[in-house]
C-alpha positions in Angstrom: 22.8 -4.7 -5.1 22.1 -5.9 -2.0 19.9 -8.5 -0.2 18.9 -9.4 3.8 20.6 -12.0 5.3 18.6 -13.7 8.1 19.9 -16.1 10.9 16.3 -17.6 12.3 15.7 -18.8 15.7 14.8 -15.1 17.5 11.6 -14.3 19.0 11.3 -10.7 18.4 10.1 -8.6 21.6 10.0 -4.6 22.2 8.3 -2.0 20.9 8.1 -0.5 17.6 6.4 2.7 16.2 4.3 2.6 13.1 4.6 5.9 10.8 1.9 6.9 7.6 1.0 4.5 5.1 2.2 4.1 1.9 -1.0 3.6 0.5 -1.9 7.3 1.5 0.9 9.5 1.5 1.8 8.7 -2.4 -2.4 9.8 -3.2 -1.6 12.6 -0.8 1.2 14.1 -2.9 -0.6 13.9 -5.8 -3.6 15.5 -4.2 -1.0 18.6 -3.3 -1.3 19.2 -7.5 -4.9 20.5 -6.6 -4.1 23.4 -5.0 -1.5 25.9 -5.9 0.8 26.9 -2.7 2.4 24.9 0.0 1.0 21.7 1.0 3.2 20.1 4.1 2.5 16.4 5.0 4.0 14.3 8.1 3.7 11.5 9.3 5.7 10.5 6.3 7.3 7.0 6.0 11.0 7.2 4.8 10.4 4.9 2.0 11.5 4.7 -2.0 8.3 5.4 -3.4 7.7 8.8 -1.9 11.5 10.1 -3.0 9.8 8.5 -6.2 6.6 10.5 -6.0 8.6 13.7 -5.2 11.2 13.6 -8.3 7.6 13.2 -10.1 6.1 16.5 -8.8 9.1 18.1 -9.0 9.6 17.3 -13.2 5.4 18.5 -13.5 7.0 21.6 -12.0 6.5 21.5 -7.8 9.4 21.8 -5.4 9.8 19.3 -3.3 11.4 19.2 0.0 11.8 15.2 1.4 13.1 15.5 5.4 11.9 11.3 5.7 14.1 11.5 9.2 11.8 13.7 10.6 8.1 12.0 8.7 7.7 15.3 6.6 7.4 16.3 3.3 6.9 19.7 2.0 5.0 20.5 -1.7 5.2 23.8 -3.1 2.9 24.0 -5.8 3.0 26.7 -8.6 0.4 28.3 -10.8 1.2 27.0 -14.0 1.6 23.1 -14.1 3.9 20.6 -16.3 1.3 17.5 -17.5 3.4 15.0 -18.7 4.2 11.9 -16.1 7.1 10.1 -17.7 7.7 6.6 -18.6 10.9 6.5 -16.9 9.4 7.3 -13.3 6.2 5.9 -14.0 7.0 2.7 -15.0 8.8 2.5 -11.1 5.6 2.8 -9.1 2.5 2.4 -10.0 1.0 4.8 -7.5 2.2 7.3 -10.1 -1.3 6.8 -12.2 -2.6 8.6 -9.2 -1.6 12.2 -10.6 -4.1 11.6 -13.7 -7.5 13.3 -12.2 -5.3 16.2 -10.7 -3.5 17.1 -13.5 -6.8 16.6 -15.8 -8.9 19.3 -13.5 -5.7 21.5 -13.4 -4.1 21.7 -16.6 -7.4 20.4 -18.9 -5.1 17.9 -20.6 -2.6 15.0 -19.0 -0.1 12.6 -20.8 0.5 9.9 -18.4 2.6 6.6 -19.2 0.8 3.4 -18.6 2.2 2.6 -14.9 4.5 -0.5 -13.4 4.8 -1.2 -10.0 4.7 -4.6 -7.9 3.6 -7.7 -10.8 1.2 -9.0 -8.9 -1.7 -9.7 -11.7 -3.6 -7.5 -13.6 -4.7 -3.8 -12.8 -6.1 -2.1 -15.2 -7.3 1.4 -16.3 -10.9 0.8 -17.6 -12.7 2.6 -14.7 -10.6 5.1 -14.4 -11.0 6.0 -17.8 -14.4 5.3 -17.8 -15.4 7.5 -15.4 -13.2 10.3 -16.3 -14.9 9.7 -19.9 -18.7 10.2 -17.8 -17.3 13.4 -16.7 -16.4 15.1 -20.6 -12.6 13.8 -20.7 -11.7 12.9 -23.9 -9.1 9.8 -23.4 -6.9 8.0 -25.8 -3.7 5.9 -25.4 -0.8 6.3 -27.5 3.0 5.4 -27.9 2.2 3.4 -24.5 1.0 6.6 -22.8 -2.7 7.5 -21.5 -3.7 11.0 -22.9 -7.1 13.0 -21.1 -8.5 16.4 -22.2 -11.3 18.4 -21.1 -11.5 21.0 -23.3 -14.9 22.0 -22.5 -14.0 21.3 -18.7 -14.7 18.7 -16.5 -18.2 18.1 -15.4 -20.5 16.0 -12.1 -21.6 12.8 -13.2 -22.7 9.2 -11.9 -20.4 7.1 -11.7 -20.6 3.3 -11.0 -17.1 1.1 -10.6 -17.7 -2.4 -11.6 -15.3 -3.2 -8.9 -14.5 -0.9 -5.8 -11.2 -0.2 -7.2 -9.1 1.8 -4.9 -7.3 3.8 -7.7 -10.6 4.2 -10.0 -12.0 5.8 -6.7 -8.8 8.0 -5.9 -8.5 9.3 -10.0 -12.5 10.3 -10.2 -12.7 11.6 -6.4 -9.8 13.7 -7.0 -11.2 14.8 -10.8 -14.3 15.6 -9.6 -13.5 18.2 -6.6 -13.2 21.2 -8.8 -15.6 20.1 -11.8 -18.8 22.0 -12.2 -21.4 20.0 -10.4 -22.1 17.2 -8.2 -20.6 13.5 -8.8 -21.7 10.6 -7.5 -19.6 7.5 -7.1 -21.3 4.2 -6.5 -19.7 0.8 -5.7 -16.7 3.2 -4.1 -13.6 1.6 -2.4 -13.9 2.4 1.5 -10.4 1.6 2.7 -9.2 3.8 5.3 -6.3 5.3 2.7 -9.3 6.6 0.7 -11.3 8.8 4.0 -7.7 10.2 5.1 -7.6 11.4 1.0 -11.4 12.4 1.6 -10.3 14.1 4.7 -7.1 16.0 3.4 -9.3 17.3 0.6 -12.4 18.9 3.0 -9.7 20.3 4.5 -8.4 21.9 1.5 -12.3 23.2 0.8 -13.6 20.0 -1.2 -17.1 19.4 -0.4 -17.7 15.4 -0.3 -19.7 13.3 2.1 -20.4 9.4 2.7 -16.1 9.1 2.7 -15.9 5.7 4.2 -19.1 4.2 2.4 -19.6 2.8 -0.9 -21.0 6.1 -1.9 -19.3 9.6 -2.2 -21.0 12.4 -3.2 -18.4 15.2 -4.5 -20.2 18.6 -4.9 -17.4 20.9 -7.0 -16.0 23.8 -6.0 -13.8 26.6 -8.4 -10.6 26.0 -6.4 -9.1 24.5 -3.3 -6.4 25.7 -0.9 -2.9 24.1 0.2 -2.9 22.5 4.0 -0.8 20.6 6.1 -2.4 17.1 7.0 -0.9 14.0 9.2 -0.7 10.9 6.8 -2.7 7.9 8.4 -1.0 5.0 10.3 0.0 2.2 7.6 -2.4 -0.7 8.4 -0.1 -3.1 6.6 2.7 -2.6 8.3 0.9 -2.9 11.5 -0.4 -6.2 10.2 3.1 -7.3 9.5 4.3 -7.0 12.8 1.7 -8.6 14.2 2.2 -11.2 12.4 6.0 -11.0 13.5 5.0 -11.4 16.7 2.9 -14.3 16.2 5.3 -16.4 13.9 8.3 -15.7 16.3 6.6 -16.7 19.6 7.3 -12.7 20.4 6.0 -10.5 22.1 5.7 -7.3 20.2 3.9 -3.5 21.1 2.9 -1.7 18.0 2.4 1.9 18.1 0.7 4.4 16.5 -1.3 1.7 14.9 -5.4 1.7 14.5 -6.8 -1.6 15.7 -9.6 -0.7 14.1 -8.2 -0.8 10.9 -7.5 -4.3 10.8 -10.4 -6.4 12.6 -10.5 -9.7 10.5 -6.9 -9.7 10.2 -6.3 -9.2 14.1 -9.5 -11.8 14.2 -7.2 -14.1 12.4 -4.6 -13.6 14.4 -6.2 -14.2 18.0 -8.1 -17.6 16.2 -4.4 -18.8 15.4 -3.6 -18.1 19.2 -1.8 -15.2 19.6 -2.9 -12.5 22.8 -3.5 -9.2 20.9 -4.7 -6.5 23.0 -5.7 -2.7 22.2 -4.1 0.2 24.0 -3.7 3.5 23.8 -2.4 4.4 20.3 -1.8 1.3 19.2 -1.7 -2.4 20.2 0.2 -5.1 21.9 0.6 -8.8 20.4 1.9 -12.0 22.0 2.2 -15.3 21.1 3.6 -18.3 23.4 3.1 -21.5 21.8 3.2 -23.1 17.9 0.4 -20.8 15.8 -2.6 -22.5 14.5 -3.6 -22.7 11.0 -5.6 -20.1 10.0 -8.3 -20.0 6.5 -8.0 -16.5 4.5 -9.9 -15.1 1.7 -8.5 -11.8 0.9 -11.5 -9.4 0.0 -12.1 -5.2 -1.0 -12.1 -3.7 2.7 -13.6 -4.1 5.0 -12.2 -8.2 4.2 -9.1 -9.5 4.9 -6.0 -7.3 3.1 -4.9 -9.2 -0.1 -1.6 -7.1 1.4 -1.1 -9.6 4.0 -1.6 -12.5 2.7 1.6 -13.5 1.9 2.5 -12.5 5.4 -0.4 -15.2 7.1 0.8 -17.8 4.2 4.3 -17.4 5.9 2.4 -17.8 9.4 0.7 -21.0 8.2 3.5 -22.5 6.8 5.1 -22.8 10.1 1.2 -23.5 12.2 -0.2 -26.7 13.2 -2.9 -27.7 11.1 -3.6 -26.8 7.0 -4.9 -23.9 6.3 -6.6 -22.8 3.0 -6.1 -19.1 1.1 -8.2 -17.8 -1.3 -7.1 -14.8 -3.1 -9.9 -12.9 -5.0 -8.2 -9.6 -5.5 -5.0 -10.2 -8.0 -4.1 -13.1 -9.8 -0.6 -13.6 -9.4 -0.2 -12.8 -5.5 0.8 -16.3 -5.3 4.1 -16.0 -7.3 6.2 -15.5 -4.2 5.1 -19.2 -3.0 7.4 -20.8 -5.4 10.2 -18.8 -3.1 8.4 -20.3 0.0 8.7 -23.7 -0.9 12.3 -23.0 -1.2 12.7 -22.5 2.5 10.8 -26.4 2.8 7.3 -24.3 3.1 4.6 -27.5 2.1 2.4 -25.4 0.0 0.3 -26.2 -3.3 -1.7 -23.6 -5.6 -4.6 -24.1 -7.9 -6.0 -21.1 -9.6 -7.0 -18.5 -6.9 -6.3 -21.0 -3.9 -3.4 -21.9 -1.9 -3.4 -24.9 0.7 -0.5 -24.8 3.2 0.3 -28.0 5.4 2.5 -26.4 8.6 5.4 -27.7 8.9 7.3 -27.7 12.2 10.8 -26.3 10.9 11.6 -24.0 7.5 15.1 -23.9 6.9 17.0 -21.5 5.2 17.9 -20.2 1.7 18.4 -17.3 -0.6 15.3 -16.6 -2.0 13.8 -13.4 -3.9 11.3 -10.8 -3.3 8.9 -10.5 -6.3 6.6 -7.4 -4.6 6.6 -5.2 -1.6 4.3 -7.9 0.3 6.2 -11.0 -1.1 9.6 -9.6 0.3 8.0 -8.9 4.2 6.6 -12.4 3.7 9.9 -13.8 2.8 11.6 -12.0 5.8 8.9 -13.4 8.4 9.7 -17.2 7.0 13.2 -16.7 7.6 13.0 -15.6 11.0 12.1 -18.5 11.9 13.7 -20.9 9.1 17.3 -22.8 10.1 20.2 -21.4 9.7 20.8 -18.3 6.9 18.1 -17.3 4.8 19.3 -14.6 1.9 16.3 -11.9 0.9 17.5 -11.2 -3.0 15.7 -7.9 -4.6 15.4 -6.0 -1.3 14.4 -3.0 -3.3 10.9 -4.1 -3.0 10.9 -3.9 0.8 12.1 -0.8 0.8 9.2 0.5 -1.4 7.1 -0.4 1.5 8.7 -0.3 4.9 10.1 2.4 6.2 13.5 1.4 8.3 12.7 -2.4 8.3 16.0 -3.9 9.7 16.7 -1.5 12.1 13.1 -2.0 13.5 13.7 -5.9 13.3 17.2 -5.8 14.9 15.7 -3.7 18.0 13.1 -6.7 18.5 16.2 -9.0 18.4 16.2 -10.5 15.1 19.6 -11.2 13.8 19.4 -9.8 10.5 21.9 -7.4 8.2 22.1 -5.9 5.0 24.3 -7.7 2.9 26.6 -7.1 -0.9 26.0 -8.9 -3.4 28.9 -10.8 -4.4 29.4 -10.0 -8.1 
């Protein structure tokens, strides 16, 4: 019941530290199922999803100690696990699909309800069902949930994706660590969430190579051990400062950020005309004149982050020049564009492309966040809209960004959480 109320005009300067991504740390919870014991993670973001994620482990039977002020999270996981993943959580975060391959090479048998999450276009479950299905589950879904067994166990197989989905990768990677054989993966997602997953699980005695490429190879082993692992740097919240930077005429330092991550975005960044510069642990980003317009097409890593594309489509709204944004990844990433034009944004949509004329002034309104991505878009436009803009469903933001105002109003932003009248 509340929103962000914005008063544009500041160009945002300082420094600001980047904590683990979102992206990873919800997989990594779910990975902590493998393994019975303690499993301790850090570099957590202090964000809604993960108090989501624990209240999820905790009803399949973990306990679960959040301490978000200091990045950590602690997973104590027992012997004998729950295998049920209800509607009621589920249906908040769709990240929650993620416990399906654990809880299938645990327990032999998973109820899961068909996830939520941001509306963004479709997502669906074919490849992770139909890899689970090359491996001996048995999969059904009924009264709107998905239900695996393995009742002979779970077993290596090739598996091609028809798509490198990210989750399809995550459900059959994490399936196949203790199932009797070798697995192959072909067409695999290679986003740098997926090797710090890769990672956490070698280090819990997984044996998988090419992590990274758009091949794994997952040899099973009969069980894996609980460790404590440091969640990568979030890539898209790096990205979105950046961008702050750049929209705002600022002059921002980013830490604990990997550059590397983010090359075509960053790319994009100096083409439009902003300074950005690598240092150690992180990077530096300044802008000091009116961005230029800047084309996107948003592609599976390593392409541009169909994450930040709402972000750059705030950036071009305000640039010199018209830009043009493809989207290839999901089909209604451009819903939050309607809420753009509100704040005078001059841009038009057909099918999977946007074209955005820049315009030299936005001015302000009370708009709402339809996603996680949508909402840090929104918030970039009205930093540098007229007058007050109003952020409405700020529960989205705070699925994805860990301490976002505070951050802003140490930059110099003007910006405050506000009631909701009514």
């Amino acid at each position: 019941m509340e929103a962000l109320q914005i008063i544009g005009g500041n160009r945002l300067a300082g420094s600001v530290r980047v904590t683990g991504a979102k992206n990873s740390v919800l997989k990594l919870m779910a990975a902590a199922l493998l393994a019975p014991g303690r499993t301790t993670l850090t570099e957590v973001p202090g964000i809604l999803d993960v108090e989501i994620m624990g209240e999820l482990l905790r009803r399949l039977g973990c306990a679960v100690e959040l301490d978000l002020g200091h990045g950590r999270v602690s997973i104590d996981v027992p012997e004998s696990l729950e295998h049920r993943a209800d509607y009621d959580l589920v249906r908040r975060m769709r990240a929650s699909i993620t416990v399906l391959g654990p809880l299938l090479a645990r327990c032999g048998v998973v109820d899961v309800a068909l996830p939520g999450g941001d509306n963004i276009g479709s997502r669906g479950l074919d490849m992770h069902v139909s890899g689970l299905q090359r491996m001996g589950a048995e999969v059904t879904i009924e009264h709107g949930y998905l239900i695996a067994s393995a009742p002979e166990g779970l077993h290596g197989a090739s598996v091609w994706l028809d798509f490198p989905s990210v989750g399809a990768t995550e459900t059959i990677l994490m399936a196949a660590v203790t199932a009797a054989g070798r697995t192959v993966i072909d067409n695999a997602a290679r986003e740098p969430e997926i090797v710090d997953i890769c990672q956490m699980l070698i280090d819990m005695g997984a044996h998988i190579d090419g992590a990274g490429t758009s091949t794994l190879e997952v040899e099973g082993v009969p069980s894996l051990r609980p460790v404590q692992h440091a969640t990568v740097p979030d890539r898209i919240v790096t990205g979105t400062w950046a961008v702050a930077a750049a929209i705002t005429g600022g002059d921002i330092t980013i830490e604990n950020a990997r550059p590397e991550h983010l090359q075509i975005a960053l790319d994009k960044l100096s083409t439009a005309g902003a300074d950005v510069t690598e240092i150690d642990d992180g990077l530096h980003v300044r802008m000091d004149r009116r961005p230029a317009a800047v084309d996107i097409v948003t592609l599976p890593y390593p392409g541009f982050p169909t994450d930040l594309q709402p972000q750059f489509i705030a950036l071009n709204a305000v640039a010199q020049g018209t830009a043009l944004v493809t989207e290839n990844l999901f089909e209604a990433r451009f819903r939050f564009v309607h809420e753009l034009v509100r704040l005078g944004a001059d841009v038009q949509t057909e099918g999977h492309h946007a074209l955005v004329r820049g315009r030299d002034q936005l001015s302000g309104a009370p708009v709402e966040a339809t996603d996680i991505r949508a909402g840090a878009g929104l918030v970039l436009a009205g930093l540098v809209a007229e007058g007050v803009t109003s952020v409405h469903e700020v529960h989205h933001i705070d699925r994805g960004y860990a301490g976002f105002v505070d951050d802003l109003v140490r930059l110099g932003a003007q910006i405050s959480r506000v009631p909701i009248p009514g």
